[in-house]
N, C-alpha and C positions, 0 to 999 in steps of 0.2 A: 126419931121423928122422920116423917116422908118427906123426904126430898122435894119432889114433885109441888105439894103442899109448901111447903117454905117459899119454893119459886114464885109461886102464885102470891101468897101476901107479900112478898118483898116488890113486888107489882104495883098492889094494890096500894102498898103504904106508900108510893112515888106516886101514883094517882088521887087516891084516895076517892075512886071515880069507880064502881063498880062495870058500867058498861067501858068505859076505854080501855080497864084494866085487864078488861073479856077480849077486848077487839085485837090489842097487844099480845095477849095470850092465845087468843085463837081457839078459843073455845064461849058457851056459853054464858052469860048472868048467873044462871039457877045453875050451871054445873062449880062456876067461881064461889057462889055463896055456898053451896055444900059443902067445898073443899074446906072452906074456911071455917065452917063449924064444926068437921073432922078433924083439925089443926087444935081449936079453940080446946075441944073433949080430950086433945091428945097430951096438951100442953097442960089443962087446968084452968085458965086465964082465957077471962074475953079480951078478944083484941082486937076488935072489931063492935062499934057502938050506931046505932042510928040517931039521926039529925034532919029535922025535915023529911023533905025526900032524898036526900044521899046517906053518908056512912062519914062516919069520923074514925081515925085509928084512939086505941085507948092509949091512954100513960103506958100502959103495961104492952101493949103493941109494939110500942114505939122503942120501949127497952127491948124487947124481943127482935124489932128488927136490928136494932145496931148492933145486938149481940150477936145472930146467928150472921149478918149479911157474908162478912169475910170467911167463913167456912163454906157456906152457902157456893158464893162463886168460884170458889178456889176443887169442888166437887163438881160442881156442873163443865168446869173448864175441863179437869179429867173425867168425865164422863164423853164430852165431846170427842178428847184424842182418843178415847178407846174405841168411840164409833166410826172415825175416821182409820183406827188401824185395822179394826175389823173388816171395816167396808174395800182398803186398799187390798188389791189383788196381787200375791205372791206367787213367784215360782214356788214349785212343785219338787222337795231334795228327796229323791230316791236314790235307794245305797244298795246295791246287789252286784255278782259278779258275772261272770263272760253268758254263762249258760241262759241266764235272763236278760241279756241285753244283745248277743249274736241272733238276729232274724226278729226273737221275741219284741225287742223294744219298737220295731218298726210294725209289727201285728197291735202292743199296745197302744203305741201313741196317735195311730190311725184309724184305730177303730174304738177307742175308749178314750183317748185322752189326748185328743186333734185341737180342742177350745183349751187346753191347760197349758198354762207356762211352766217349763219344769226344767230342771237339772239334774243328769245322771252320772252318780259316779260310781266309780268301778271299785268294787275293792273285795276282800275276800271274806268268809267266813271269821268272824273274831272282831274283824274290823268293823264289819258289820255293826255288830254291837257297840261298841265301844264309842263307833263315830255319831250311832244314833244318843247313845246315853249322854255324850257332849254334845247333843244340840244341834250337829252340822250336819244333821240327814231330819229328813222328818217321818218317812218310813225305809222299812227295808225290806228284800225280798229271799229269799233264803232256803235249799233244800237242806242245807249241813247245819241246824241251829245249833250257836256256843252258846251255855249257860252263863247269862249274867243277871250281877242282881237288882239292877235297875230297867230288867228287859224283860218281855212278854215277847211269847212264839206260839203266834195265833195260827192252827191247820186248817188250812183253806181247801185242799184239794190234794189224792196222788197222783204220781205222774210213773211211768214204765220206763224203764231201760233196757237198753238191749245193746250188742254189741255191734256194731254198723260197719261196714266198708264200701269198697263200686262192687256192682254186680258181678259177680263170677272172677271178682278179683283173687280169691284164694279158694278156689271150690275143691280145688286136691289138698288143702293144708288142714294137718291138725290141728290141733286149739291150741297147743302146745307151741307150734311153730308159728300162728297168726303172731305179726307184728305191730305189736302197740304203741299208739302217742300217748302220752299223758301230758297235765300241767305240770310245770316244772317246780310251783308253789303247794307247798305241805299244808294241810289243816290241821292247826292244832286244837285242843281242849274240847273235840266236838266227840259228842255222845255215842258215839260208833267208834268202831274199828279202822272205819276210813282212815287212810292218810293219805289222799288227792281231794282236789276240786271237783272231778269226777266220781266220788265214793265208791269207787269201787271196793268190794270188800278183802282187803288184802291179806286179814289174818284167817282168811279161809281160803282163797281160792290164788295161785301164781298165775301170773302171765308175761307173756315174753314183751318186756321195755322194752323198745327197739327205738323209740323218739320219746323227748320232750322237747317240750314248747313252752311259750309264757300264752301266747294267745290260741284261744278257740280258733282262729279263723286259719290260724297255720296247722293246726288238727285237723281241720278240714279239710285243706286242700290236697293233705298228703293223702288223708282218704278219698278226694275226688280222684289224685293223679292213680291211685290204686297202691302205693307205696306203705299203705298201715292204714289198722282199725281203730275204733276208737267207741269209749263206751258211750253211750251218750242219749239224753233223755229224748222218748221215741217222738215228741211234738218236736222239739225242735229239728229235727230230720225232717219232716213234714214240711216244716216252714221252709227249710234250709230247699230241699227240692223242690216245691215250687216255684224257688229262684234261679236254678241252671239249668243246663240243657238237660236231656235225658241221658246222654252218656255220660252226664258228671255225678248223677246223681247216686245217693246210697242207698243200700237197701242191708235189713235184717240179716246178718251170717248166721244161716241155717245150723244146725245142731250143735252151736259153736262155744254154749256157756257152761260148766262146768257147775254150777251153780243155777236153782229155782231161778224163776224169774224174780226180777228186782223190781220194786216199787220203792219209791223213793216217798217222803210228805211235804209238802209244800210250804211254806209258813208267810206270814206277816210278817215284820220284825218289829215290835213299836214300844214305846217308855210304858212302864207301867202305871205312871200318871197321867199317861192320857187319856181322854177316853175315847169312847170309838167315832170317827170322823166319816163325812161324806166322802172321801179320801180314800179313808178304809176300807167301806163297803163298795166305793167303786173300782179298787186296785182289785180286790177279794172279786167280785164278778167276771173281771178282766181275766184276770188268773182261770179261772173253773172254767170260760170261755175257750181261750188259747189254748190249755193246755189239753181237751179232749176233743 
């Protein structure tokens, strides 16, 4: 039975008044008495009889109302909290690691997501998954997607890499002798050969370790002071150098990869029961923005 419908006579049968029942209700006479003979057709039973010029409820109304009244309000009360939880505004739990949040998250939340309350946290490939599939992220952002089986890796966009240092910091070094940082954090179970946060592909091509770090930001710096390279995705170098001076900044190491160029894929990361949100398509916009 409609809902809506039920509201309405259980109105009507406390008034018994078709106009006051309209006036409380907030709608019409003629829209009240439709409702009520769409009820009447729905149910079988008139419940509703004329009298003079008013309305009397029937016997059979009157069983109907005491019947349905306690299920009646006890749906309209949840009905109410679900529009109250809809309508309250939540943070915003995004779950990605250094690469999307180093420069990236200040390009996002400044120019896509300035009006949104949100919380960022950090964490790695695997965790990704794992933190969205329990509920404590509501999206994630991801170029290393780990299969899981409660999660979708929706491709939004690629992105280039390349191997970066300061300008003319190693212009007599072979590739062989270029000094590398990498994360000091392994990705495991992801669909490549990667094993860093920076996917570099290591079951093809060697390069010289010379640093690990746990943070991007200490990657950087070694490659501002000139002290090591570092692979790393070419927008965020973009980003990153329209933040320092010109002497700090990085630039592309000329004939320096041993390997084609690398294109990494982008991803979403989100439940597979969800469906696709305003959220969605505006992270996914944001992304294809920033990143070319």
């Amino acid at each position: 039975m409609d809902l809506l419908r039920l509201k309405y006579f259980l109105v009507l049968n406390q008034t018994e008044h078709l106009r006051k029942a309209s006036e409380i209700l907030g709608i019409t006479p003629p829209a009240l008495s439709k409702a009520i003979k769409l009820l009447e057709l729905e149910i079988g039973e008139q419940l509703v009889t004329s009298e003079g010029r008013g309305l009397k409820i029937t016997d059979k109304g009157r069983e109907v109302a005491k019947l349905v009244t306690p299920s009646v309000e006890h749906l309209l009360t949840i009905n109410d909290q679900l529009k109250r939880t809809s309508a309250a505004k939540k943070a915003i739990r995004i779950g990605t690691f250094e690469v999307f949040s180093t420069y990236f998250a200040g390009a996002l939340y400044k120019n896509h997501l300035q009006d949104e309350e949100s919380i960022l946290y950090e964490l790695i490939p695997g965790e990704i998954e794992e933190t969205l599939a329990q509920g404590l992220i509501d999206i994630g952002i991801t170029y290393l997607p780990v299969p899981h089986q409660n999660i979708d890796h929706i491709k939004i966009c690629d992105i280039e890499m390349s191997v970066y240092g300061r300008a003319n910091a190693f212009k007599n070094k072979k590739f062989e002798e270029l000094p590398f940082v990498i994360p000091v954090r392994p990705v495991n179970s992801a669909p490549t050969k990667a094993r860093g946060l920076d996917g570099w592909p290591d079951d093809r091509v060697f390069r010289n370790i010379f640093y690990k770090v746990t943070l991007m930001e200490s990657a950087l710096e070694l490659c501002r002071q000139g002290l090591a390279v570092a692979y790393l995705p070419s927008f965020i170098v973009n980003l990153h150098n329209n933040c320092v001076k010109k002497e700090f900044q990085l630039t592309s190491i000329p004939n320096s990869l041993k390997l084609k160029e690398r294109k990494h894929s982008v991803y979403l990361v989100k439940k597979k029961t969800e469906t696709e949100s305003t959220l969605d398509k505006k992270l996914a916009r944001a992304l294809r923005m920033i990143t070319h």
